[in-house]
DSSP file (Angstrom, degrees, kcal/mol; ACC not computed):
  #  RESIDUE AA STRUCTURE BP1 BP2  ACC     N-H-->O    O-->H-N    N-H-->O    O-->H-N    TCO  KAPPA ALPHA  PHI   PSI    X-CA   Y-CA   Z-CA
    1    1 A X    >>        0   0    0      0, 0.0     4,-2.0     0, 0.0     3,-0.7   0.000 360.0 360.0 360.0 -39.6   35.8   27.2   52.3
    2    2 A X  H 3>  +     0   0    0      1,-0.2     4,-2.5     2,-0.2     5,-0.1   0.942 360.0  69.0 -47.8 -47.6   37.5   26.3   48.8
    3    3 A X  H 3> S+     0   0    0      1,-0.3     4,-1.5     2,-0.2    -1,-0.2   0.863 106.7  37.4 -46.2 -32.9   39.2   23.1   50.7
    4    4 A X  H <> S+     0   0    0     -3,-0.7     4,-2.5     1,-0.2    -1,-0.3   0.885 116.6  49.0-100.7 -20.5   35.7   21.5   51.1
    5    5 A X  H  X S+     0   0    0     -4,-2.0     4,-2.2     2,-0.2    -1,-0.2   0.923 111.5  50.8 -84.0  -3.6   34.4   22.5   47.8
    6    6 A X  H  X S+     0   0    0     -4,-2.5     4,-2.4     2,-0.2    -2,-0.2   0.937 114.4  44.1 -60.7 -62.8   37.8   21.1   46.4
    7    7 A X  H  X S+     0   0    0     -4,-1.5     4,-1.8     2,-0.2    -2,-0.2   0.784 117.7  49.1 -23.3 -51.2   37.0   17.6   48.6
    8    8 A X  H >X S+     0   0    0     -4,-2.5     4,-1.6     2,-0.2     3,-0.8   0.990 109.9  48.2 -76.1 -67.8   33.4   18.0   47.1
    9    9 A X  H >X S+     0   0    0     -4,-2.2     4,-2.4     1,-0.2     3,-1.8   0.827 116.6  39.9  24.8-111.6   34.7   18.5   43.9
   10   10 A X  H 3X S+     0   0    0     -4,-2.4     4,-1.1     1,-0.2    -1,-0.2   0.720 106.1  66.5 -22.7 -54.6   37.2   15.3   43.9
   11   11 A X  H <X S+     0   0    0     -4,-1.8     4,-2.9    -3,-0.8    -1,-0.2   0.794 107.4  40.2 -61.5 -53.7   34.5   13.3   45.8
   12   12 A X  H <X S+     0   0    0     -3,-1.8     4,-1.1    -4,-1.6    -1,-0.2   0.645 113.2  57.4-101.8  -4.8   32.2   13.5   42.3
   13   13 A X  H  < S+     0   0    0     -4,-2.4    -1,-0.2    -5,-0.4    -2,-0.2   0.874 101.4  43.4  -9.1 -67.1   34.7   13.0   40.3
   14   14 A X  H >X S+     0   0    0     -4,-1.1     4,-4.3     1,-0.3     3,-3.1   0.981 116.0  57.7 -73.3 -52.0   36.2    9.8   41.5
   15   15 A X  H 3X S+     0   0    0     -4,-2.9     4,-0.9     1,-0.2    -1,-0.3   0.957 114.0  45.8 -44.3 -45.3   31.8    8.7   41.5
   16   16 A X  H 3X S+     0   0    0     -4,-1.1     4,-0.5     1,-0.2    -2,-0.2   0.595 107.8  50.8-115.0  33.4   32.2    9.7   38.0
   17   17 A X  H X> S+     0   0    0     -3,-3.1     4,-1.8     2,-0.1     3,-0.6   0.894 109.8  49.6 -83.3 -50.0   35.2    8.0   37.2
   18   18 A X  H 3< S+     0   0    0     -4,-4.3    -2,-0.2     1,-0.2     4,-0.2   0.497 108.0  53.7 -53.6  -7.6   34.1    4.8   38.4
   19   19 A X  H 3< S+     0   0    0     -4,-0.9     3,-0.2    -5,-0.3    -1,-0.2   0.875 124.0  26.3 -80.4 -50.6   30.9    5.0   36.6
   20   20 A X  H XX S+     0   0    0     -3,-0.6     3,-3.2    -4,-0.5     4,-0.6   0.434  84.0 104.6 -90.6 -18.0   32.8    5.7   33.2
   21   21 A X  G >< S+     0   0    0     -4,-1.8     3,-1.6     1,-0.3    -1,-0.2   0.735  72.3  70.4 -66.5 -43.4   35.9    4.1   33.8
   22   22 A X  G 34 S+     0   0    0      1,-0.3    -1,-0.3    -3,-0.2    -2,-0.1   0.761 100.6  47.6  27.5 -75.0   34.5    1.3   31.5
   23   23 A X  G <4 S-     0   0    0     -3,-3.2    -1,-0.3     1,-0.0    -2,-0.3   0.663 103.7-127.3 -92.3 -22.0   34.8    3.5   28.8
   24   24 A X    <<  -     0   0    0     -3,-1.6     2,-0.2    -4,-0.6    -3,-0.1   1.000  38.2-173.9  42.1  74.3   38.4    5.0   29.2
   25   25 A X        -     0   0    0     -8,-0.1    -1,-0.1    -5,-0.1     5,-0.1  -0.720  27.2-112.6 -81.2 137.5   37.5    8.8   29.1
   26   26 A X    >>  -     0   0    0     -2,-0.2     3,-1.7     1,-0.2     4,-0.9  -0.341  39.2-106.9 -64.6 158.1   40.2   11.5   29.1
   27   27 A X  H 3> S+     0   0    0      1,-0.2     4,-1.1     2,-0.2    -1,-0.2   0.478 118.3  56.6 -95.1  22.1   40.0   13.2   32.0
   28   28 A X  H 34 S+     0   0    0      2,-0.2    -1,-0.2     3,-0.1    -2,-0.1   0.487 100.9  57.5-103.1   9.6   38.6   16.1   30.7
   29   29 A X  H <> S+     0   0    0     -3,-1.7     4,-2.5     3,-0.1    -2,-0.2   0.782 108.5  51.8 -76.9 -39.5   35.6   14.2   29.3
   30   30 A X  H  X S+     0   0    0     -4,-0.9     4,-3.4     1,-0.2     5,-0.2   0.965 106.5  47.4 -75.8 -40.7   35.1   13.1   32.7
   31   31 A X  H  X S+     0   0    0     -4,-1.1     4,-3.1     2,-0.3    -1,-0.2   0.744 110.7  56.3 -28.2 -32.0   35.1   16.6   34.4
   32   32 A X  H  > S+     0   0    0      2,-0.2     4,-1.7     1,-0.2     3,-0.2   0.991 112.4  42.2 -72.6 -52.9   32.7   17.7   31.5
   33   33 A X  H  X S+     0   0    0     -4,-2.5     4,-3.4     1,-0.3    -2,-0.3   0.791 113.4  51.3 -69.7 -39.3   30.3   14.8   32.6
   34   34 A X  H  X S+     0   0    0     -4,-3.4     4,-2.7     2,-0.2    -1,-0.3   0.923 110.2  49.0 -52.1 -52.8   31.0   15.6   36.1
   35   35 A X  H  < S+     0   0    0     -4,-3.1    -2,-0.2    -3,-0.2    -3,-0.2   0.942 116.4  43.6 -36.9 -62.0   30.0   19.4   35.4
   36   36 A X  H >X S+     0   0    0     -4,-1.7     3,-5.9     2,-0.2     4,-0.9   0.963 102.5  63.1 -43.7 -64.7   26.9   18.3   33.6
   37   37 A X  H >< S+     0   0    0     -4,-3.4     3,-4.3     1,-0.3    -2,-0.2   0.941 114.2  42.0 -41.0 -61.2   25.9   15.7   36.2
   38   38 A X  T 3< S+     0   0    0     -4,-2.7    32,-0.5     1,-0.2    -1,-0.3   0.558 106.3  53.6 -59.8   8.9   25.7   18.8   38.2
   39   39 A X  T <4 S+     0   0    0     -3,-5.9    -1,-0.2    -5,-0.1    -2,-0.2   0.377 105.9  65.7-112.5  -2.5   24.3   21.0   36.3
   40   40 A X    X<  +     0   0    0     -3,-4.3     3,-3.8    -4,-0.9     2,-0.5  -0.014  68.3  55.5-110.5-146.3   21.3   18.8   35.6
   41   41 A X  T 3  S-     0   0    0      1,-0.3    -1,-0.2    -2,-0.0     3,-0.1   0.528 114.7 -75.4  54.7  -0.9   18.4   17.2   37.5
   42   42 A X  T 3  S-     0   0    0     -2,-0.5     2,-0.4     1,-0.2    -1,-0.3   0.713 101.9 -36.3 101.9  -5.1   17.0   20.2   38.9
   43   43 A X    <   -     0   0    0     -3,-3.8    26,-0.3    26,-0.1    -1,-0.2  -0.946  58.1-125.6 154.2-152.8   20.0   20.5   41.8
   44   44 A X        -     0   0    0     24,-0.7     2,-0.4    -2,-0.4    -6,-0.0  -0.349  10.9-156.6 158.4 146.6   22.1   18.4   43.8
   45   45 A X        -     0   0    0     -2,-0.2    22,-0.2    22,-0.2     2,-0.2  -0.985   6.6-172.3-150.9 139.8   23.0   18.0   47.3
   46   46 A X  E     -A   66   0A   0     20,-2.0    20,-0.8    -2,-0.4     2,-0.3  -0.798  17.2-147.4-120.8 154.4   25.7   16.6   49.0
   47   47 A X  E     +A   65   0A   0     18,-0.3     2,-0.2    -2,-0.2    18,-0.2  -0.620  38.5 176.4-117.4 161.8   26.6   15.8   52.7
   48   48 A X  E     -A   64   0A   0     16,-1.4    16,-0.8    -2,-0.3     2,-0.3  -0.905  30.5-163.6-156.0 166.2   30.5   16.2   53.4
   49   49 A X  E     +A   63   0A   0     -2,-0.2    14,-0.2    14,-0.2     2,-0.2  -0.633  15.0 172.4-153.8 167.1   33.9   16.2   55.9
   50   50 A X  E     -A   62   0A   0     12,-1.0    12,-6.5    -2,-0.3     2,-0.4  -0.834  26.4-125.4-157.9 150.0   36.9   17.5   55.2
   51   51 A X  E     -A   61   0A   0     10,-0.2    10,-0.2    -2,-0.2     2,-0.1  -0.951  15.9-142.2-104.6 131.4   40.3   18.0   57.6
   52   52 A X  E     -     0   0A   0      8,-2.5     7,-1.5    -2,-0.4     2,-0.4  -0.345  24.8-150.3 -51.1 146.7   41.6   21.2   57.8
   53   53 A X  E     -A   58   0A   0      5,-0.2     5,-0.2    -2,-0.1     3,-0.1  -0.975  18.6-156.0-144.4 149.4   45.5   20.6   57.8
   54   54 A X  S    S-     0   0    0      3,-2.8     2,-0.5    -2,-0.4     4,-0.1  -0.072  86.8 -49.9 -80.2   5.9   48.7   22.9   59.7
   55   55 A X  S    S-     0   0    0      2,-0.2     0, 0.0     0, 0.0     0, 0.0  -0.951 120.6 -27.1 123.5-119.1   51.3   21.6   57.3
   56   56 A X  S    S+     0   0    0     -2,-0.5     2,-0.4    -3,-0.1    -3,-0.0   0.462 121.2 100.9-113.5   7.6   50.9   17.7   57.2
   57   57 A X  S    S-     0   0    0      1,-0.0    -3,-2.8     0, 0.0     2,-0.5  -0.789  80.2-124.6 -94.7 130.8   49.5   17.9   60.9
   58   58 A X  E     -A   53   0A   0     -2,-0.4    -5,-0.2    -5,-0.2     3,-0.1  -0.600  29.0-177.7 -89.9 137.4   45.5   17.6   60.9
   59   59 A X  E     -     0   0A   0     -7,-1.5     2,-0.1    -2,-0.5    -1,-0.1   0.690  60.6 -16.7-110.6-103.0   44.0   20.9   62.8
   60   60 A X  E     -     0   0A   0     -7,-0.0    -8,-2.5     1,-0.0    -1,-0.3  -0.490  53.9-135.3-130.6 162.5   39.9   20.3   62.7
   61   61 A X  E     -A   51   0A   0    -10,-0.2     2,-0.4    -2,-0.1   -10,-0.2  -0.856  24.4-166.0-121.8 142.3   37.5   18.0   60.7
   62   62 A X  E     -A   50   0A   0    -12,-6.5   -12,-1.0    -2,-0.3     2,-0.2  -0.970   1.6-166.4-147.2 140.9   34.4   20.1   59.6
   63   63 A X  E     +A   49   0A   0     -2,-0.4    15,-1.0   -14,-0.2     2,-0.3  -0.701  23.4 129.9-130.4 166.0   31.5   18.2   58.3
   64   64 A X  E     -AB  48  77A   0    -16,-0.8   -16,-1.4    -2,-0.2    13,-0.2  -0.927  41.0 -90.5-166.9 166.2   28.4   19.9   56.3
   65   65 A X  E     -AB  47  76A   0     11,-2.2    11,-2.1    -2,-0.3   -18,-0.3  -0.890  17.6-168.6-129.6 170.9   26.0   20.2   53.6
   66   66 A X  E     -AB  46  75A   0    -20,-0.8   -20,-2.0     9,-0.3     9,-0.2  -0.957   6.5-158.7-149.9 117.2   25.8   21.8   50.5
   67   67 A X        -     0   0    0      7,-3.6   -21,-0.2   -22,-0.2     2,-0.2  -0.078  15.7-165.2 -42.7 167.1   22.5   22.5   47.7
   68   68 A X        +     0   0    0    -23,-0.1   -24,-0.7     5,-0.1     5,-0.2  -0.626  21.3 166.4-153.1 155.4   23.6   23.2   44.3
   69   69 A X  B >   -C   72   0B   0      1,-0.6     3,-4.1     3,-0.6   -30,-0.1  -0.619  67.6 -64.9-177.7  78.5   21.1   24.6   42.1
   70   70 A X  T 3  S-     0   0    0    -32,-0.5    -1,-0.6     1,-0.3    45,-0.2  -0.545 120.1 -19.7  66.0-146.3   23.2   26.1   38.5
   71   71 A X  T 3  S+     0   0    0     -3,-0.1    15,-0.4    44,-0.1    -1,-0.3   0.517 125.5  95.9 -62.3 -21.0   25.1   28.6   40.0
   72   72 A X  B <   +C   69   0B   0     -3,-4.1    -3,-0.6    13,-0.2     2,-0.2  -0.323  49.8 165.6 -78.9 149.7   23.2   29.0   42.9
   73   73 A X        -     0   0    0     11,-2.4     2,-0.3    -5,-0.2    13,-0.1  -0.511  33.8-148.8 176.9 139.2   23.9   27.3   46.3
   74   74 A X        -     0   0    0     -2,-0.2    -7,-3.6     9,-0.2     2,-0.4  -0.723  21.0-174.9 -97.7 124.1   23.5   26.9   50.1
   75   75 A X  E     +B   66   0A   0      7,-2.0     2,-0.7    -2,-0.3     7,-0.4  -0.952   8.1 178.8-118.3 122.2   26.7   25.6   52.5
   76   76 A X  E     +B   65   0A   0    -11,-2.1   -11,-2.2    -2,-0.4     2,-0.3  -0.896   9.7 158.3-138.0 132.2   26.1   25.0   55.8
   77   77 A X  E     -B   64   0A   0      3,-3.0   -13,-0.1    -2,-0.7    -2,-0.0  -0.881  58.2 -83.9-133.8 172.0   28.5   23.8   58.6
   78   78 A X  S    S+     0   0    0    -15,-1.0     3,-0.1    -2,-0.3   -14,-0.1   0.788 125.6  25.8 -47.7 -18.4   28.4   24.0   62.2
   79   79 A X  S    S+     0   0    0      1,-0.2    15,-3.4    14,-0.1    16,-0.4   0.786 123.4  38.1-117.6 -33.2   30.1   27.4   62.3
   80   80 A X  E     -D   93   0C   0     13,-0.2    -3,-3.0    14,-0.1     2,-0.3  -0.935  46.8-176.6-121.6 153.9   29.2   28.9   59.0
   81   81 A X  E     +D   92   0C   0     11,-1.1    11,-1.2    -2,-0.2    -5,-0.2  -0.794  15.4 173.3-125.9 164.5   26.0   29.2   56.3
   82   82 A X        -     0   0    0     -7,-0.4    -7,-2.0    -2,-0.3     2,-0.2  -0.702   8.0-174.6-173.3 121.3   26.7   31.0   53.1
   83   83 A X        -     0   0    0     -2,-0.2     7,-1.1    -9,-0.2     2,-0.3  -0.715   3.3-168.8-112.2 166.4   24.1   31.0   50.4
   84   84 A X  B     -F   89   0D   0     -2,-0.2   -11,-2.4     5,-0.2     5,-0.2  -0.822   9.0-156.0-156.0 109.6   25.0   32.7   47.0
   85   85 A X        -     0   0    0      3,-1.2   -13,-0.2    -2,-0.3     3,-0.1  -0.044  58.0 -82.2 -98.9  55.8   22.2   33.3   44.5
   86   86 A X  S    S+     0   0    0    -15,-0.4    -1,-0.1     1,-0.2     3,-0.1   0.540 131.1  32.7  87.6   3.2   23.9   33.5   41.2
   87   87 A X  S    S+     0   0    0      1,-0.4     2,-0.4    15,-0.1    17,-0.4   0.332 117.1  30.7-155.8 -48.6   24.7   37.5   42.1
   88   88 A X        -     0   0    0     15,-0.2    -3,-1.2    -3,-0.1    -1,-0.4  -0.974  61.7-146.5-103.9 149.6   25.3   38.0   46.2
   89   89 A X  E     -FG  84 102D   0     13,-1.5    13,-1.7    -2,-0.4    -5,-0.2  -0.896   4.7-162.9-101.6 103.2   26.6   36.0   48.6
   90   90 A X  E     - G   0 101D   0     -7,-1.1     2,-0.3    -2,-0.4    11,-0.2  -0.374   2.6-167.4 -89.0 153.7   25.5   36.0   52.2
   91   91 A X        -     0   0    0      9,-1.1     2,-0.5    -9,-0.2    -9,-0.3  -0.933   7.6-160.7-152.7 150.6   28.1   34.2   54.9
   92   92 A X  E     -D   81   0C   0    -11,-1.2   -11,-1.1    -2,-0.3     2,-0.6  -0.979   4.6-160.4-135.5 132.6   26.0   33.7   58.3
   93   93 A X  E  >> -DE  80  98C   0      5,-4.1     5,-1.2    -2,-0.5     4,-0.9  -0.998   6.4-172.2-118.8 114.4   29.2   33.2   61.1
   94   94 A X  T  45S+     0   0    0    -15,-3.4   -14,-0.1    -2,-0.6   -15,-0.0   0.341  82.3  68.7 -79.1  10.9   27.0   31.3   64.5
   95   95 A X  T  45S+     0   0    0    -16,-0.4    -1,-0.1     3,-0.1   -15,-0.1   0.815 129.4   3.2 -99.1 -45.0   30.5   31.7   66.8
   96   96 A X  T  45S-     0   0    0      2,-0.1    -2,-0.2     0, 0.0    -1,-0.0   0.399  98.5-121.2-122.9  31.0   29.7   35.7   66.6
   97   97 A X  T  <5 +     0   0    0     -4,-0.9     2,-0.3     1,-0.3    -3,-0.2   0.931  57.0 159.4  35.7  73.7   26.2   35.8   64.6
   98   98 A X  B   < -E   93   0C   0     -5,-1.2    -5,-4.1     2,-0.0    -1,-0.3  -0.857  28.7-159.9-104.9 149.4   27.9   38.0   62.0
   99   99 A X        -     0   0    0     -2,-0.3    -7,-0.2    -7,-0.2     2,-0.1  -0.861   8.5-166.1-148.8 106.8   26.3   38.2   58.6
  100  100 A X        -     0   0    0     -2,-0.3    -9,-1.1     1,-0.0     2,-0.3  -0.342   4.3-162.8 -80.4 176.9   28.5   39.4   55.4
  101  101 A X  E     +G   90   0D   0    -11,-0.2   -11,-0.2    -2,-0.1     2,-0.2  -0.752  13.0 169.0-155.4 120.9   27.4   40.4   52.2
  102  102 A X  E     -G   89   0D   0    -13,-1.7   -13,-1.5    -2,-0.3     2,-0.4  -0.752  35.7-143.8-118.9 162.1   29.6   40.6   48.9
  103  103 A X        -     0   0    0    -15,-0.3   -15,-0.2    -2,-0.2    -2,-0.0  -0.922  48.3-140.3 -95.2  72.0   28.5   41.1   45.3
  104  104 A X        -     0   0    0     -2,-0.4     5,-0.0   -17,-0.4     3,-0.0  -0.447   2.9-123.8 -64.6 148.7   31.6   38.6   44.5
  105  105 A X        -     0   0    0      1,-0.1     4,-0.4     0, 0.0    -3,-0.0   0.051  28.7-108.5 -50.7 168.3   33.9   39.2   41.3
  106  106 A X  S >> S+     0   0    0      2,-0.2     3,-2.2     3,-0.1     4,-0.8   0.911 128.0  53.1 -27.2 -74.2   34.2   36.3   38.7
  107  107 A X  H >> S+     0   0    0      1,-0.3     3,-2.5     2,-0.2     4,-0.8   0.959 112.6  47.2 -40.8 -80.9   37.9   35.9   40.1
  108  108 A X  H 34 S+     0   0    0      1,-0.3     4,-0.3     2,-0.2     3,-0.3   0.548 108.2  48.2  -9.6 -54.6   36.1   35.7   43.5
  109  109 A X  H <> S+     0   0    0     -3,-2.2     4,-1.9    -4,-0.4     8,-0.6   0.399  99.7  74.9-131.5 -13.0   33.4   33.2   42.7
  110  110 A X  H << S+     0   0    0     -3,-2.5    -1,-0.3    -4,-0.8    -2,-0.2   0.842 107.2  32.1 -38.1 -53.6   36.5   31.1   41.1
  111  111 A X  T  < S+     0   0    0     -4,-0.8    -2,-0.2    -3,-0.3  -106,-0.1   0.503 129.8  40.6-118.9 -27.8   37.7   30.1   44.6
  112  112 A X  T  4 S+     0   0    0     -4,-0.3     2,-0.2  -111,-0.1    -3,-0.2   0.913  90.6  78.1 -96.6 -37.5   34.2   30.1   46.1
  113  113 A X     X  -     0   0    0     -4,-1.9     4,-1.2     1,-0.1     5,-0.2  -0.638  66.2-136.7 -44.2 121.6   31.7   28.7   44.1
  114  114 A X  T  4 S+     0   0    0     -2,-0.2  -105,-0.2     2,-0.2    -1,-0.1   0.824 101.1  32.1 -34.1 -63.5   31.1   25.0   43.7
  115  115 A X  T  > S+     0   0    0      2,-0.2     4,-1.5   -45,-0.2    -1,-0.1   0.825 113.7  55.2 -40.1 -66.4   30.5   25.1   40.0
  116  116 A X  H >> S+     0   0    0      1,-0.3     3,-1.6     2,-0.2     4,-0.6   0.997 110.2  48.6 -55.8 -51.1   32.7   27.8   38.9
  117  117 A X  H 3< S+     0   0    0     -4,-1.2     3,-0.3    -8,-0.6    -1,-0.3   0.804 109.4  57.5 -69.9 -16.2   35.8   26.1   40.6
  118  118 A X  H 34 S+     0   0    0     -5,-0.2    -1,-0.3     1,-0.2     3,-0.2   0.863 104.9  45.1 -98.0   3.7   34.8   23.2   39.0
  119  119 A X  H X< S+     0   0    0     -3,-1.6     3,-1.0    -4,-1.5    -2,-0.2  -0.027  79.1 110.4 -86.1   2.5   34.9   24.6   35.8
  120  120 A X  T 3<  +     0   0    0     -4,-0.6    -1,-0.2    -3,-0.3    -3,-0.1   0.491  65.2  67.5 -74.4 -24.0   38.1   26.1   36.6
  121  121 A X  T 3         0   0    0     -3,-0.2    -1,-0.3     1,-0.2    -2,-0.1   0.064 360.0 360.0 -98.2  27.6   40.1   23.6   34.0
  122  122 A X    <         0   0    0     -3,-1.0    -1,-0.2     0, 0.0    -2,-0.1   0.108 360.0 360.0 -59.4 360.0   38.3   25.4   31.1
């Protein structure tokens, strides 16, 4: 699950390099503005793919969406949903309708969270 918020991640980046690129921002001005952009408006949602990869061989493409709301946020792909409202995290599996629930760590929410991992060069 980090690989696509890592892709998502990169993806509004690059939108907000090209936006700023103009301006020849370090690229931890742009990350801040990328942080912000998300952080504002009330939310954000994205549509996605991403390839899994074996080594350099590509093993399955899995395409999705994702909410964002602050810390909060709903992921859904074909096979999994997992919402996390800013204190537990729900994971919904449709292959065997299993349904976790963690109280995730900081460290945890590092490697899972949209936000937090993009906040991860702080």
């Amino acid at each position: 699950m980090s690989k696509t918020f890592l892709v998502l991640i990169i993806t509004v980046s690059v939108c907000s390099i090209s936006s700023v690129a103009q301006n020849k921002l370090s690229p931890r001005a742009i990350l801040d503005r990328t942080s912000a952009r998300l952080q504002s408006n009330g939310g954000q949602s994205a549509s996605f793919t991403t390839t899994v990869f074996d080594g350099t061989t590509p093993r399955e493409t899995i395409s999705g969406t994702i909410d964002m709301l602050g810390q909060k946020y709903v992921m859904k792909t074909p096979s999994v949903c997992t919402w996390f409202n800013g204190k537990y995290q729900w994971s919904f599996i449709s292959g065997n309708e299993e349904v976790t629930l963690v109280s995730p760590t900081d460290e945890e929410l590092q490697t899972s969270s949209p936000m937090a991992f993009l906040g991860i060069y702080k």
